[in-house]
LODRENGU-284866 format. One record per residue: x, y, z of N, C-alpha, C in turn; residue number from 1. Coordinates in pm, 1 decimal. Example, Ala and Ser with C-alpha at 12.3 -4.5 7.8 and 13.67 -1.06 7.14 Angstrom:
R       nu       nv       nw      cau      cav      caw       cu       cv       cw   k
R   1319.0   -569.0    780.0   1230.0   -450.0    780.0   1320.0   -330.0    780.0   1
R   1285.0   -225.0    708.0   1367.0   -106.0    714.0   1290.0      3.0    787.0   2
END
This chain:
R       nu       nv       nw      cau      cav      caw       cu       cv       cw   k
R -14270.8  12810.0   9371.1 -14371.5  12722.6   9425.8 -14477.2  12702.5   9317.7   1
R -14492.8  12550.4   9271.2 -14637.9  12543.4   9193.6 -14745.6  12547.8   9241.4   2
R -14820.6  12585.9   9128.5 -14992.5  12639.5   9196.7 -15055.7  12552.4   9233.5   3
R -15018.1  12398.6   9224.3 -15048.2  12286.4   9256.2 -14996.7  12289.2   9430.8   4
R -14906.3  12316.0   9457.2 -14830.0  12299.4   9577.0 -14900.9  12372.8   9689.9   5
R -14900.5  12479.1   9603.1 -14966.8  12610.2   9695.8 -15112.4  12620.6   9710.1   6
R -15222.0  12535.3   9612.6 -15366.3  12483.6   9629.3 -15357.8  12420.5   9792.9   7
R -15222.6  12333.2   9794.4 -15268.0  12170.1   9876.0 -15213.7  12244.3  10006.7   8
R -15139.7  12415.6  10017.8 -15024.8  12429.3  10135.8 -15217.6  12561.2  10177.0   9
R -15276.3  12601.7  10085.9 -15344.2  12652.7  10138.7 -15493.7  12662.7  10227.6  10
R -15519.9  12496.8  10166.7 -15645.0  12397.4  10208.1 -15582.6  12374.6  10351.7  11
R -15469.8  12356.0  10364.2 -15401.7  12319.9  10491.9 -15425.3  12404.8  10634.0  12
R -15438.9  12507.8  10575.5 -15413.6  12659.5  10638.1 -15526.0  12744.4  10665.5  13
R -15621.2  12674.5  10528.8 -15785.3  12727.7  10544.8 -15730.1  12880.5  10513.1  14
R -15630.6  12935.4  10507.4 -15634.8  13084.9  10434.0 -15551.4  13083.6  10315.2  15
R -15500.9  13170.1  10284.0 -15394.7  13207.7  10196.7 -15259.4  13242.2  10233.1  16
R -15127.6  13123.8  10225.6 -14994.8  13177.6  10291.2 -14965.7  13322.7  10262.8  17
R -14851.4  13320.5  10404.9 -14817.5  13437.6  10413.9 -14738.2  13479.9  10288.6  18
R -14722.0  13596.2  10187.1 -14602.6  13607.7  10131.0 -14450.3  13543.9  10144.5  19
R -14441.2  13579.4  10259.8 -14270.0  13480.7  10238.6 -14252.7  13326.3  10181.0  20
R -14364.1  13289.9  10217.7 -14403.5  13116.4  10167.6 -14301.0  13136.7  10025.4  21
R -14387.4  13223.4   9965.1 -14350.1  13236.7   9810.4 -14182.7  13186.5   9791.1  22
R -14078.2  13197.1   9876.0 -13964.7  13184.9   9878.2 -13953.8  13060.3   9892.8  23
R -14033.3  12991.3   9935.9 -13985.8  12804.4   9947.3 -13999.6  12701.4   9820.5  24
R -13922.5  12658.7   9797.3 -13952.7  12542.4   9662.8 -14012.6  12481.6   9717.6  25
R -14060.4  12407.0   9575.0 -14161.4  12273.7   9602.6 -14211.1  12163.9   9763.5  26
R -14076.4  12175.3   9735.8 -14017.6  12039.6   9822.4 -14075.6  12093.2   9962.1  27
R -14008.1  12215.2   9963.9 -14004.2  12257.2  10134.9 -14180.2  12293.6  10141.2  28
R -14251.9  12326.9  10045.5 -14366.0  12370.7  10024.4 -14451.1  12197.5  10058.7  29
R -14428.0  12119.3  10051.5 -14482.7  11972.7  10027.3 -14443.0  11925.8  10159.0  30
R -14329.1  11922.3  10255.2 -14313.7  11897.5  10346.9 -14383.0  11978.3  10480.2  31
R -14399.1  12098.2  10458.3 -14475.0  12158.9  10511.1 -14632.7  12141.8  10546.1  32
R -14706.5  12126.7  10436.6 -14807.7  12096.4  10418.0 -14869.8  11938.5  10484.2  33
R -14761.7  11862.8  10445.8 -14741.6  11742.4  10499.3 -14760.8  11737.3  10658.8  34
R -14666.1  11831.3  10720.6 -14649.2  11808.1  10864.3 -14770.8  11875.7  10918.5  35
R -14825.8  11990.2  10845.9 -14968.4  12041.5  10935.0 -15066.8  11958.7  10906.2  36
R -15073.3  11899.4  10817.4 -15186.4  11746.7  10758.0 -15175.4  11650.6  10915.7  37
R -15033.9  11593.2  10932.3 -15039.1  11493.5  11007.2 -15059.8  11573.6  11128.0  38
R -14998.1  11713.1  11166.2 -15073.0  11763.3  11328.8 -15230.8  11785.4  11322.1  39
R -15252.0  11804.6  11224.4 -15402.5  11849.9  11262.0 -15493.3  11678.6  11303.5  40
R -15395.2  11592.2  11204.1 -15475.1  11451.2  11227.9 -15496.8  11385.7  11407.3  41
R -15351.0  11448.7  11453.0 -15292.4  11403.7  11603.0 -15392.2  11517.4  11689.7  42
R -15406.1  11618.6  11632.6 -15473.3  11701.4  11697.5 -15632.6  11627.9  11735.1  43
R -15701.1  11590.9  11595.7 -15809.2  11541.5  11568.0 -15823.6  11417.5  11722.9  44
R -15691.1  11329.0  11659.7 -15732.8  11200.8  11717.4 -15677.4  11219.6  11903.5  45
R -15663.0  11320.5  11917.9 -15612.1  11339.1  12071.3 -15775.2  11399.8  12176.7  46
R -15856.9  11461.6  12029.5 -15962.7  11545.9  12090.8 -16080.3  11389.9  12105.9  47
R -16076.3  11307.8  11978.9 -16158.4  11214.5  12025.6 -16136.0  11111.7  12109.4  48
R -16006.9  11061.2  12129.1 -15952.9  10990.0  12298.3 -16035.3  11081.3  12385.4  49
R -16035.3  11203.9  12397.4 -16074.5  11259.8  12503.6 -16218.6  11280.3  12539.8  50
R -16300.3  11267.0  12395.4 -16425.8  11266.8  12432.1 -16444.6  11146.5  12439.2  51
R -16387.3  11029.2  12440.8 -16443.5  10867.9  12491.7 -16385.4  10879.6  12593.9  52
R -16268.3  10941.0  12666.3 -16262.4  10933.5  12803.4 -16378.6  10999.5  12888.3  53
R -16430.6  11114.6  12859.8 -16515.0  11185.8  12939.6 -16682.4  11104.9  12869.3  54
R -16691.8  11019.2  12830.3 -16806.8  10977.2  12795.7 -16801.9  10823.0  12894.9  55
R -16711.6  10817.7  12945.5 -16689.0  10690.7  13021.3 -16761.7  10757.9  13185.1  56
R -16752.5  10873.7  13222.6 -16818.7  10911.9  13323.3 -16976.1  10885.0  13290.8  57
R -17042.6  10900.0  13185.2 -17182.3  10921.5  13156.0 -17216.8  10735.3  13152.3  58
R -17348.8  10719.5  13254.8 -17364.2  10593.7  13282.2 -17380.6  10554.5  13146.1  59
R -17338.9  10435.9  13110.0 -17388.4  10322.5  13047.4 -17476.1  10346.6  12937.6  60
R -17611.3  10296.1  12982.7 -17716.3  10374.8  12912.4 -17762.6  10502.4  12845.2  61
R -17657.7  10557.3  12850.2 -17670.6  10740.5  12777.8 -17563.0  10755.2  12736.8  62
R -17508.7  10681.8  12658.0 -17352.2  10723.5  12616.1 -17375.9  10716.2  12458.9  63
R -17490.7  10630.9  12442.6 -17460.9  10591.5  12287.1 -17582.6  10721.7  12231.7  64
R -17693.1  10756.0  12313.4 -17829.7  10850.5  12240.9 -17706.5  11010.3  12325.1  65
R -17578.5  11023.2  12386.1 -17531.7  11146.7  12413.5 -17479.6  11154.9  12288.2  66
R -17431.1  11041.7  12253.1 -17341.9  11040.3  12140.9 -17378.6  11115.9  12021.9  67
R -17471.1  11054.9  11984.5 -17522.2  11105.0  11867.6 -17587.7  11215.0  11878.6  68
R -17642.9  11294.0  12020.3 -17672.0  11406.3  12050.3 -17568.4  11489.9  11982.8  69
R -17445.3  11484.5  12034.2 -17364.8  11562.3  12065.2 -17291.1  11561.9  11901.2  70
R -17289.2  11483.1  11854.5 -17216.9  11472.3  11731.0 -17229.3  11380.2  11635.5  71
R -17388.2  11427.9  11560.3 -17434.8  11384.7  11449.4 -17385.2  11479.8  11338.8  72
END
């Protein structure tokens, strides 16, 4: 595995892979990294559907100053 591979598989992970990682080439090291990139994105974009669904309960007028309350 390059140290390049293993920079981009560990930003992914926010820690340091487990030892066995060490056993995967490149490739499988890049595809990996890849697929927790795009879950964390689905993850991301599933949590903000959900806070515009539950912001649809909050009248009208307090949705846009909750907004920015809540997540400036």
């Amino acid at each position: 595995m390059s140290a390049e591979e293993l920079a981009l598989l560990r930003t992914e992970l926010s820690a340091p892979p487990p030892e066995s990682f060490a056993t995967l080439d490149d490739t499988q090291v890049r595809t990996l990294t890849q697929t927790l990139r795009r879950a964390r994105e689905r993850r991301a974009s599933g949590l903000n559907e959900a806070v515009e669904d539950a912001l649809t309960l909050v009248p009208a007028l307090t949705r846009e100053p909750l907004r920015r309350m809540l997540f400036r």
